[in-house]
N, C-alpha and C positions, 0 to 999 in steps of 0.2 A: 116510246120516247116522245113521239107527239103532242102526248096528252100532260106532259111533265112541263110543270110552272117553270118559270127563267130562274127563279130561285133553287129548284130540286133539281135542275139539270147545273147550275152553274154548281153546286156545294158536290153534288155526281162528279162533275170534269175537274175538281180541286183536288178531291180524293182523289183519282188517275194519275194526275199530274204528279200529286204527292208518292207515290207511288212508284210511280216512270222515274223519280228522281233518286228515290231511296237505291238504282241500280239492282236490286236483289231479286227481281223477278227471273224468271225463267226464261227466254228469247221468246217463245208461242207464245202464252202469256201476255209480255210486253207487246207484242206486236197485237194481238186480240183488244186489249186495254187502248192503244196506242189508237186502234181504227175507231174503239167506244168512243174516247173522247175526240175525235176527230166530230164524226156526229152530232154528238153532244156540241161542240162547238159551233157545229150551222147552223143547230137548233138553235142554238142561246141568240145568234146573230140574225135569224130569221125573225125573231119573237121581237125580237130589239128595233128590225127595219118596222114591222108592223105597229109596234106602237110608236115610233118615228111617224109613221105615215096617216095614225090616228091623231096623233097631237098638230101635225100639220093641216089636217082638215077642220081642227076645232077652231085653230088659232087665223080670222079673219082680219082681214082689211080691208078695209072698202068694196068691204061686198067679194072680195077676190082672195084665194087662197095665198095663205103667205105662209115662206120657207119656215119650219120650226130649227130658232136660234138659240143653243142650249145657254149662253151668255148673256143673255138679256135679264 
């Protein structure tokens, strides 16, 4: 799971979610799917901080790191 883009992990955790909703799994199942996209979601939110924290080093002021503001 690591090595899966923020893309192939997020459309992974959609399908789960879809899934977990339709109610028709089996309880084991559900709960296995359930811990995948668990995973799956730290992954997506880890990949997310690190490109947060790449766009915050690009983005300079005066010589001094400045906060990345997705508003601007």
């Amino acid at each position: 799971m690591s090595k899966q883009s923020f893309e192939e992990a997020l459309k992974e955790l959609e399908a789960i979610v879809s899934a977990l909703e339709d109610g028709e799994l089996p309880l084991e199942e559900a709960v296995k799917k359930y811990e995948t996209g668990r995973q799956l979601a730290e992954h997506c939110q880890k990949l997310l901080e690190d490109a947060e924290k790449v766009l915050t080093k690009v983005m300079v002021t005066n010589g001094e790191e400045a906060p990345f503001d997705s508003e601007e």
